[in-house]
N, C-alpha and C positions, 0 to 999 in steps of 0.2 A: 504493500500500500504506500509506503515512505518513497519508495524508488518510482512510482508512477506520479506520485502526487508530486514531486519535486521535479519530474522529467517534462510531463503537461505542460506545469510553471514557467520550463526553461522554453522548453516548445510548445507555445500555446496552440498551432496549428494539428497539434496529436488531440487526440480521443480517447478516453479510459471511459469503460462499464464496470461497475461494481455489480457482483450476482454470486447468487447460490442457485447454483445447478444451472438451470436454464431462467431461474426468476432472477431478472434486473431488479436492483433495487436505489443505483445511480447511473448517470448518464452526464460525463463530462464533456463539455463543449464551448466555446469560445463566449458565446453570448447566453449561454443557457442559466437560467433562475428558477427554482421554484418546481412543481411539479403537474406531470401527465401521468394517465393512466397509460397503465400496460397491462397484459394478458389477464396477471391475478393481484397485482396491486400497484400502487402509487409507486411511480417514478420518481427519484429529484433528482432535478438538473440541475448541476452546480456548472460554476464558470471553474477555468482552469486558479484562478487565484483563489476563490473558494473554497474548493477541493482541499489546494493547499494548505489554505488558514485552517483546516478543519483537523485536516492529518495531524499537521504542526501541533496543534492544541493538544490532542492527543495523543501526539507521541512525549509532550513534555510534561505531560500528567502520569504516564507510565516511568519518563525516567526521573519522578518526583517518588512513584512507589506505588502509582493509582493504579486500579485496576480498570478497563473498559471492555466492554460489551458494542460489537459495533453496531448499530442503531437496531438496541434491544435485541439482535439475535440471542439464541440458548447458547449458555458456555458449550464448547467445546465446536461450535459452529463455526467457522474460519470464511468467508464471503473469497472470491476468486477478483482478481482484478486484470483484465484485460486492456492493452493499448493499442491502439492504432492508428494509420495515416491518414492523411487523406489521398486522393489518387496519386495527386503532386507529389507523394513523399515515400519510403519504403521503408521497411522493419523487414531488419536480420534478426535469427534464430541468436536467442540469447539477450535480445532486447536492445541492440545497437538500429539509431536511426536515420534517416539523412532525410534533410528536409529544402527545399528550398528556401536561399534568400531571396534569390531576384532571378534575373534569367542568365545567367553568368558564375553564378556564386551558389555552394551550398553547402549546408552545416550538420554533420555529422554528431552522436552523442550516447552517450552511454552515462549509467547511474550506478555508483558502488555505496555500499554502505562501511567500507574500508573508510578507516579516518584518513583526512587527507593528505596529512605528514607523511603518514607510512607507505600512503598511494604513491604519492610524490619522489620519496624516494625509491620506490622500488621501481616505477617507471620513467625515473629522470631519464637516463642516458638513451632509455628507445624513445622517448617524445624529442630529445636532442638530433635523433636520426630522422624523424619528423622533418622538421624543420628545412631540414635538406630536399625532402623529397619535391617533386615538381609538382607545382599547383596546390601546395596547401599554404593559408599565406597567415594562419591563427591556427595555434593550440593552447589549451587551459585544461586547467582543473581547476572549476566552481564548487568549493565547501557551502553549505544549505546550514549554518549552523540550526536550525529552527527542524528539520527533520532529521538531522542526521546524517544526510546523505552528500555525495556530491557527485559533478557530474561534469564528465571528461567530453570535452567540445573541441571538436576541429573544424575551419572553415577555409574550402577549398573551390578553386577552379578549375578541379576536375573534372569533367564533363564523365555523366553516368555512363558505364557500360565499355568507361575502356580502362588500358593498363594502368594509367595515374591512377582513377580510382580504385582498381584492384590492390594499388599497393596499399594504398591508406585502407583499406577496410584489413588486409592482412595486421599492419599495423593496431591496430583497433582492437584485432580479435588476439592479438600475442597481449596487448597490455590487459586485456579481460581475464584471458586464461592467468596471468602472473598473478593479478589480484585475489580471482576466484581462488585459487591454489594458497595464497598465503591466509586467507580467512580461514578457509577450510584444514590448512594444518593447526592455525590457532585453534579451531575450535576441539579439533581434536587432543590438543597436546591442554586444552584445559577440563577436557572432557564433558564440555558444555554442562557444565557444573559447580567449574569456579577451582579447583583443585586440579595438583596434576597426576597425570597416569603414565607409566614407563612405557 
């Protein structure tokens, strides 16, 4: 939920559905407010900065020690969150997206919930190799203090569907994998428990 609501944010031309199972129960969109009916109940349609302010609230009440319930679901009930483009834009497997700026220009992004220090360095020297490559003429990492998250942006005039852009998304999907990989031995090596295990 943290890594959609802060990606929308970055990209307000993206789309995320909140649902269980097949029942929606949001529907995020650029101008949307307030609620429609669907199949078996109400709709709300949050804008993309809504969204965010809602998550945000709610993730700093968890790391305050609150407990939440996401609009009344029964514990143990987890809602699915879906993102996507519009035609103009694309989504890779794993949640990396590119989006147009203009007709010239467009801006790739991905969201970790790695703190950004650790992101930062463990992907300096390949976003250094970045730099180099042709037609990418911006790279960052944006820290969300307010969710938690942050979200690695590249903006390039690569033109989609050729070898520039293949390099950049290679790119993109080595610093995914390095992060993925270093969360995942943390959590292991504290045993998502808080303590360590041999």
């Amino acid at each position: 939920m943290r890594l959609a609501a802060t990606l929308v944010h970055f990209l307000p031309a993206l789309r995320a559905r909140v649902r269980v199972d097949s029942t929606v129960l949001v529907e995020v969109c650029p101008s949307g407010r307030g609620e429609v009916m669907g199949p078996e109940s109400p709709v709300i349609v949050m804008s993309p900065c809504g969204f965010h302010r809602a998550v945000a609230q709610a993730h700093q009440e968890v790391v305050r020690g609150g407990q939440l319930t996401f609009l009344h679901l029964p514990a143990g009930v987890d809602p699915v969150v879906d993102v996507g483009t519009p035609s103009c834009g694309l989504a890779l497997p794993g949640g990396i997206y590119r989006m147009p700026v203009d007709g010239q220009r467009w801006r790739w992004a991905f969201a970790t919930t790695l703190d950004a220090k650790i992101a930062f360095e463990l992907g300096h020297s390949t976003v250094d190799e970045a730099l180099v490559m042709t037609g990418v003429t911006t790279m960052g990492l944006r820290p969300d203090p307010e969710t938690g998250v942050s979200v690695l942006f590249a903006e390039t005039n690569a033109a989609p569907d050729t070898p520039e852009e293949a390099e950049l998304i290679e790119l993109l999907r080595s610093l995914m994998a390095t992060w993925t990989a270093h969360e995942l031995m943390t959590w292991l090596h504290s045993d998502n428990l808080g303590h360590e295990v041999s």
